[in-house]
C-alpha positions as MATLAB code, in Angstrom:
seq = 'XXXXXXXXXXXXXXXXXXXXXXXXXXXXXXXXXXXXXXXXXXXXXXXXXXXXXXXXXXXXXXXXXXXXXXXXXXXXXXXXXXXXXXXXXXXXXX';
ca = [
       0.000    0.000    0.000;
       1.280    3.366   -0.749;
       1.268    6.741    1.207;
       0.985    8.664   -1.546;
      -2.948    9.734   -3.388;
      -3.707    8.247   -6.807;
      -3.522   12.053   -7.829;
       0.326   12.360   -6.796;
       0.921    8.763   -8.548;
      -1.099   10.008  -11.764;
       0.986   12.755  -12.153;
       4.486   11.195  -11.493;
       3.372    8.659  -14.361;
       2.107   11.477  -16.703;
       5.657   13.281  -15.853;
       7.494   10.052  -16.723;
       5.542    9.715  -19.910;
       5.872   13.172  -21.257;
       9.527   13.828  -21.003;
      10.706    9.937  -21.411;
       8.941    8.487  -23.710;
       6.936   10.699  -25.522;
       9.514   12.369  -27.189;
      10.638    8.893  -28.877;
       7.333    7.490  -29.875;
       6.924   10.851  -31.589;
       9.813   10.778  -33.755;
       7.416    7.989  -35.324;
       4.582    9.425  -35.183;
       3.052    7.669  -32.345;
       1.175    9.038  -28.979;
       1.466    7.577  -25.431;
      -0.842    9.022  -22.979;
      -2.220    7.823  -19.718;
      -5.861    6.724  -19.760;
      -5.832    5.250  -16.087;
      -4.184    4.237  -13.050;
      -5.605    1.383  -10.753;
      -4.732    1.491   -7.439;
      -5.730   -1.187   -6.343;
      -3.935   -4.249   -9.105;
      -1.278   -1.123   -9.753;
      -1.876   -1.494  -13.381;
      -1.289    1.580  -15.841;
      -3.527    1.557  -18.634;
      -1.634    3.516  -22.415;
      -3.967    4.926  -24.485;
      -2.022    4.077  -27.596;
      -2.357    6.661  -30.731;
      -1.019    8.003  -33.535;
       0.886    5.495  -35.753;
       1.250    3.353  -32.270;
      -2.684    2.724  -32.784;
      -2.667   -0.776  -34.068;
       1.191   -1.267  -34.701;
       1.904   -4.415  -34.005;
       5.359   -2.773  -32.142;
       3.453   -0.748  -29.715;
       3.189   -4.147  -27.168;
       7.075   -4.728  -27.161;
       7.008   -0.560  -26.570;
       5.267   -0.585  -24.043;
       6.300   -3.663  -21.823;
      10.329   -3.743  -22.525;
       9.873    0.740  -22.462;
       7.632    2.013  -20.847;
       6.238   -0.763  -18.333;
       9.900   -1.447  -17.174;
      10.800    2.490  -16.678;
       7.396    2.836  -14.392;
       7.867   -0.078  -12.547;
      11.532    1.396  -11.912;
      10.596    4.848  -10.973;
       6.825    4.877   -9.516;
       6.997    1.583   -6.885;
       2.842    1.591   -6.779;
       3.104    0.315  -10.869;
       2.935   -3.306  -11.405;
       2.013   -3.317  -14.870;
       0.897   -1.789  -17.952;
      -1.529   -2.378  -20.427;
      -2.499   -0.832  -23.571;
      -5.372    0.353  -25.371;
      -5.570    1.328  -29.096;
      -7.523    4.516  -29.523;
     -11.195    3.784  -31.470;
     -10.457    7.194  -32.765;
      -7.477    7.095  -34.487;
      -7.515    3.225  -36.647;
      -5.511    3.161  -39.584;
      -2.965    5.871  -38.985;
      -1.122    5.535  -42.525;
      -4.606    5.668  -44.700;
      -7.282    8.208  -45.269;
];
């Protein structure tokens, strides 16, 4: 159990995200954002976007990247998980 408020842990992770890893998923044109934080199972749910909607790299992105740096730096994360956004299928068609 942690001392800290989901709201302190939800912004450490969005912290983490924006100046780690955003920056390289967005040299391909990708998008990592939180969409929620469990506390409860610890679990940190990616809204994946961009070209990282439905690229088949995005898993091994997000558990060898970004799952390992949050479990390293924000102790109440025991996982992530990713969700493609509904919004943005298809990145390289119109």
């Amino acid at each position: 159990m942690s001392d800290r408020t989901k709201e302190e842990i939800i912004k450490e992770i969005e912290t983490i995200i924006e100046k780690n890893v955003q920056p390289s998923v967005a040299m391909h044109g990708g998008i990592v954002k939180l969409e929620k934080f469990d506390m409860d199972t610890g679990i940190a749910t990616m809204l994946m976007s961009g070209a990282c909607s439905g690229c088949s790299s995005s898993t091994q992105t997000l558990k060898m990247g970004v799952e390992n740096m949050l479990k390293h730096y924000v102790h109440e994360v025991t996982a992530v998980e990713g969700v493609d956004d509904p919004n943005f299928n298809e990145p390289y068609y119109d």
